[in-house]
C-alpha positions as CSV (number, residue, x, y, z in Angstrom):
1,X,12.2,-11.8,-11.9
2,X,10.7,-9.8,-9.3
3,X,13.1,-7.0,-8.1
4,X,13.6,-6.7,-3.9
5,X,14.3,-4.4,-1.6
6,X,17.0,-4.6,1.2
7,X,15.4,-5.5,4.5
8,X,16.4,-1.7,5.9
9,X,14.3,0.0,3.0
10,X,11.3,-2.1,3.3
11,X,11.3,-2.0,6.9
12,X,11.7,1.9,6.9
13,X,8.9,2.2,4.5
14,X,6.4,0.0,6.5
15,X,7.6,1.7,9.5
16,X,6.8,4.7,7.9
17,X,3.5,4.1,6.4
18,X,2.0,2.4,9.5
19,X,2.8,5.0,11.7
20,X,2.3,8.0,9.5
21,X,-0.5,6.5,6.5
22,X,-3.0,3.9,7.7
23,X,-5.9,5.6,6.4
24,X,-4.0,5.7,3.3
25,X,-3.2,1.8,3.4
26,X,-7.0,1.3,4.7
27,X,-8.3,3.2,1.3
28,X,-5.7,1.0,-0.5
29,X,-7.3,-2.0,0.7
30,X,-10.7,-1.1,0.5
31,X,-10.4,-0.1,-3.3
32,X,-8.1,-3.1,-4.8
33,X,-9.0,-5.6,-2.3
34,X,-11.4,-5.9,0.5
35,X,-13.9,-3.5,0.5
36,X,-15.1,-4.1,3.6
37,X,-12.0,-3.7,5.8
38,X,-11.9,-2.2,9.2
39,X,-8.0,-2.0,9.4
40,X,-5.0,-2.3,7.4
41,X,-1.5,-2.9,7.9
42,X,1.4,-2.4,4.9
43,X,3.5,-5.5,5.9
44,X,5.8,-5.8,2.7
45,X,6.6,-4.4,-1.0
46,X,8.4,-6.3,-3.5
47,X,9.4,-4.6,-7.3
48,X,6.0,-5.4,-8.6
49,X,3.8,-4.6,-5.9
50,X,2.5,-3.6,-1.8
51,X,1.6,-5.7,0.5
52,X,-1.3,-5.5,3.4
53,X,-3.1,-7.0,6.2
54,X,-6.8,-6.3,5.9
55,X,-8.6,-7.1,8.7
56,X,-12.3,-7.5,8.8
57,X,-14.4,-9.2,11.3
58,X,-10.9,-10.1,13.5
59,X,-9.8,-11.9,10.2
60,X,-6.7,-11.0,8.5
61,X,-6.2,-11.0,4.9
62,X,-3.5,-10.4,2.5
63,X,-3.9,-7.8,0.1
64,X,-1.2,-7.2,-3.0
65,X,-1.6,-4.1,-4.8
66,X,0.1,-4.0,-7.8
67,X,2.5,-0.4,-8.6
68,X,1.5,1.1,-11.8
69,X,5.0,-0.3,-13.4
70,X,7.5,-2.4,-11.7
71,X,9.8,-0.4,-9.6
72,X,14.0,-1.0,-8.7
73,X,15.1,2.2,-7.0
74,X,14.0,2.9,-3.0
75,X,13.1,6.8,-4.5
76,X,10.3,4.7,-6.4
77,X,8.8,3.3,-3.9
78,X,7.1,6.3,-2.6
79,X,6.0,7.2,-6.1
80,X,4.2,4.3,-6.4
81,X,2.5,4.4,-2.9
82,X,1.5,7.7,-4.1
83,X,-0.5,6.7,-7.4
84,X,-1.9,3.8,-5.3
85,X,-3.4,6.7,-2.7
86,X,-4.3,8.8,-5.8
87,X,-6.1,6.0,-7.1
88,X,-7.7,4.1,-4.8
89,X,-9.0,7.7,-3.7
90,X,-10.6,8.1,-7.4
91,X,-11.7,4.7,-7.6
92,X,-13.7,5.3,-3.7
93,X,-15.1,8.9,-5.3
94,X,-12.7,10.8,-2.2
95,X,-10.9,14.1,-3.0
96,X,-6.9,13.1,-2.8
97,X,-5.4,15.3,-1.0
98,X,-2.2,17.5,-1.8
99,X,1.2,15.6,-2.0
């Protein structure tokens, strides 16, 4: 069963990454998803993985991106978004930078 997150944590996380991280969710996107994508929103997270809103051409599309191992603690989640970045940043041939 997939694990969820109480409505105040996920909406504090996507809060915080679309304000603070959308280049991060757009490199996201662009390496496990939608290579083409112009923007990208994070508009959920469940235990087993993040969830965007790719947009290209004006047309949204969903994006999950699986964490590296299913997660149950809030303190995970930003572990996770982290190795996503880390990835998705080796996977496009970018330099991560320093967390």
């Amino acid at each position: 069963m997939t694990h969820t997150f109480e409505p105040a944590v996920v909406d504090a996380v996507l809060a915080h990454m679309n304000d603070d991280h959308t280049d991060d969710s757009l490199l996201i996107v662009r390496a496990f998803g939608v290579t083409d994508a112009e923007s990208a929103t994070m508009t959920g997270l469940d235990g087993e993985a993040g969830v965007f809103e790719a947009v290209v051409g004006g047309v949204a599309t969903e994006v999950r991106v699986p964490w590296s191992e299913p997660i149950t603690e809030r303190a995970e989640i930003r572990r996770e978004v982290v190795v996503l970045y880390d990835r998705a940043c080796g996977a496009l041939g970018l330099e991560p930078r320093a967390h």
